[in-house]
C-alpha positions as CSV (number, residue, x, y, z in Angstrom):
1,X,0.0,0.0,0.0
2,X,1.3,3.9,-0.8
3,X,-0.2,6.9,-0.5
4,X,-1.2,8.9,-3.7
5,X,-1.3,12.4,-4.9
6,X,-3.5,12.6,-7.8
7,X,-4.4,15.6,-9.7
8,X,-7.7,16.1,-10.8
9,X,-9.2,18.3,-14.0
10,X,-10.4,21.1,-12.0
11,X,-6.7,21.3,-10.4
12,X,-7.3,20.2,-7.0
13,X,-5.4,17.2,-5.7
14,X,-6.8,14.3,-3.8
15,X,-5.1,12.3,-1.6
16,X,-5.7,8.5,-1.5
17,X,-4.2,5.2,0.1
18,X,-3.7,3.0,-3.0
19,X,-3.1,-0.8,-2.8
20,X,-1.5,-3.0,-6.0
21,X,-2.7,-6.5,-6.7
22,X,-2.7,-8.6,-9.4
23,X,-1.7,-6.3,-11.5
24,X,-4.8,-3.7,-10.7
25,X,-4.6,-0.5,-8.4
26,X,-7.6,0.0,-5.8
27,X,-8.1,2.9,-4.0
28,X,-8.2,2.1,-0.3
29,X,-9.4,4.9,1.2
30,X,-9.7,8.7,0.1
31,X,-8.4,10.9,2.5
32,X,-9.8,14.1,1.0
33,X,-9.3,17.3,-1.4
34,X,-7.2,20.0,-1.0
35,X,-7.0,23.0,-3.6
36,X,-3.4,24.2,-2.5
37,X,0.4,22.5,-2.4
38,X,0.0,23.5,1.2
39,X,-3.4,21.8,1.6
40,X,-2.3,18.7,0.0
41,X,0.7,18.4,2.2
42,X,-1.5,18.3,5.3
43,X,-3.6,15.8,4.0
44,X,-0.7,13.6,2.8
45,X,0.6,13.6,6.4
46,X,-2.4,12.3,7.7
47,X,-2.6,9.9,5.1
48,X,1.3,8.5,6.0
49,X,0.3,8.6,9.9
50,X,-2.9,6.4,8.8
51,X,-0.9,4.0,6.6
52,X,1.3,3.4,9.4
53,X,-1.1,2.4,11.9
54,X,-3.1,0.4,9.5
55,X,-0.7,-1.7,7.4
56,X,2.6,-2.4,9.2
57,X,6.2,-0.8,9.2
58,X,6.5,0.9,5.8
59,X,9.7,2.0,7.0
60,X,13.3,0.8,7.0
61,X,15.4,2.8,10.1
62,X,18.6,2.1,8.5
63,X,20.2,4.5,11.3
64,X,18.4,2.3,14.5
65,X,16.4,5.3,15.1
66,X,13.9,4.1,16.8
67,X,16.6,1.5,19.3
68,X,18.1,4.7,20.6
69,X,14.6,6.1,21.2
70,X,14.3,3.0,23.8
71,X,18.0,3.3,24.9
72,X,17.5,7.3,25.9
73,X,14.1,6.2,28.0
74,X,16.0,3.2,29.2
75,X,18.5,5.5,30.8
């Protein structure tokens, strides 16, 4: 699953969750509309915190980000 931007005719951009199986993309779930760059990125935030929670690490922390998180609170 990935997050889309997609342009539409009137110029706005919507933001979807897009998942790619058997050879066919399907829009998961629309996350809305935006009219600006600055709307869009707002939405596409919300979209990556949503994909995140709902499909797993999408993620590599090459740099162990998140071990030295739990190292600091360890301390």
């Amino acid at each position: 699953m990935f997050i889309r931007r997609k342009k539409n005719r009137s110029g706005s951009i919507s933001v979807v969750a897009v998942s790619k199986a058997n050879g066919k993309f399907r829009e998961i779930r629309h996350f809305g509309t935006a009219k600006s760059e600055d709307e869009a990125d707002i939405l596409y935030s919300e979209a990556q915190r949503w994909l995140r929670n709902h499909d797993g690490q999408q993620e590599i922390d090459f740099d162990d980000k998140r071990g030295r998180e739990i190292e600091e609170t360890e301390r």
